[in-house]
N, C-alpha and C positions, 0 to 999 in steps of 0.2 A: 504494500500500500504506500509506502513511504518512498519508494522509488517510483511510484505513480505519478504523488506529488510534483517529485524533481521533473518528471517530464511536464508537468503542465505547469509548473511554477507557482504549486499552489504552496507559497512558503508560510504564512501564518496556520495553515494544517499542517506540516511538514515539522515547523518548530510544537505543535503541541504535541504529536507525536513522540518524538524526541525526550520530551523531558516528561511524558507519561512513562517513557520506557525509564527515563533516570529514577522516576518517582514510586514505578512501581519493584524496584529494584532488578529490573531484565537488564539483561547482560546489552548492554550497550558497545558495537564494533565500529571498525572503520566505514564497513559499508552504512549504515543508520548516519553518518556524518555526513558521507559524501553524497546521500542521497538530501539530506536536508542543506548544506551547502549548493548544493544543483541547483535545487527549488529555491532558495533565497537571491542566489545570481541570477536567475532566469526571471524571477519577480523584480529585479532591481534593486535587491537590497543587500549590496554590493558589501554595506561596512557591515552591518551581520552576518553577513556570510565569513568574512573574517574574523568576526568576535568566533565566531561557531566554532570555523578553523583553528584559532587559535586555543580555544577549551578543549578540545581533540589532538592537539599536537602537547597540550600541557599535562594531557591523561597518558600519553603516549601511545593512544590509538590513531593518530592522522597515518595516512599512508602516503602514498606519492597520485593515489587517486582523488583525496580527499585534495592536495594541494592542487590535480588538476583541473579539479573540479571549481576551487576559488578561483584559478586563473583565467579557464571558459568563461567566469561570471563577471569577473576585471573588463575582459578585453570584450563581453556584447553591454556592458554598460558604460563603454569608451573611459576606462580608467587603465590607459596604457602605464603609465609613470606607477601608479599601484604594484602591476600585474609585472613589471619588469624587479619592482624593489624584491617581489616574492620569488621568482624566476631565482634572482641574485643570492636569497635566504638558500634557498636550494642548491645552488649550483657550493652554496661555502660551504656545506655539511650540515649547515645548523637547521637543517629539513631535508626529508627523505630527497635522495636523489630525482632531476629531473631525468625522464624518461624520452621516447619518442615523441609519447603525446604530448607532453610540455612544451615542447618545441615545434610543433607544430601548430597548438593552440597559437603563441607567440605571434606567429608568421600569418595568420590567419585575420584580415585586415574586416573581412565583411561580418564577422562577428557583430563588432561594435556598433552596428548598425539595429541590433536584435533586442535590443533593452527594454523593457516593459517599466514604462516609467507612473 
């Protein structure tokens, strides 16, 4: 259901979700993060998607999925300067490595265009 969300960018479902699953005590993983980071970039709410990210990378469940999923959400709600600073956290160790798809998110210009504002 919560990867439902992220496709339609329904992030204020996505975030109750989330913290039902913290509340109710279930095992909370990377994917529950990066599906609720999806949904919160794809609704435009680019700086919660970061707070998310970064409560996920402070648990030490972010993966390099959950980071490419903030950066998808950086770069269609045209916050290049954001989405490069993260790219950078990545690239120095102090975040899972970037991948393929990190870099090609990056390079990926029509994104920015996608932002639900």
């Amino acid at each position: 259901a919560l990867a439902a969300c992220a496709r339609g960018g329904e992030w204020r479902r996505a975030l109750r979700m989330l913290e039902g699953a913290h509340a109710s005590g279930e095992s909370v993983d990377a994917r529950l993060y990066c599906s609720a980071i999806s949904a919160l970039g794809r609704g435009g709410m680019w700086e919660r998607a970061l707070e998310v990210l970064k409560e996920a990378h402070a648990a030490g469940i972010a993966d390099t999925a959950c980071f490419n999923a903030a950066l998808t959400g950086l770069r269609r709600c045209g916050r290049p300067h954001e989405a490069r600073e993260l790219l950078h956290q990545m690239k120095s160790g102090t975040a899972p490595a970037p991948d393929t798809i990190s870099f090609k998110v990056m390079s990926n210009r029509t994104r920015e265009l996608e932002c639900v504002h």
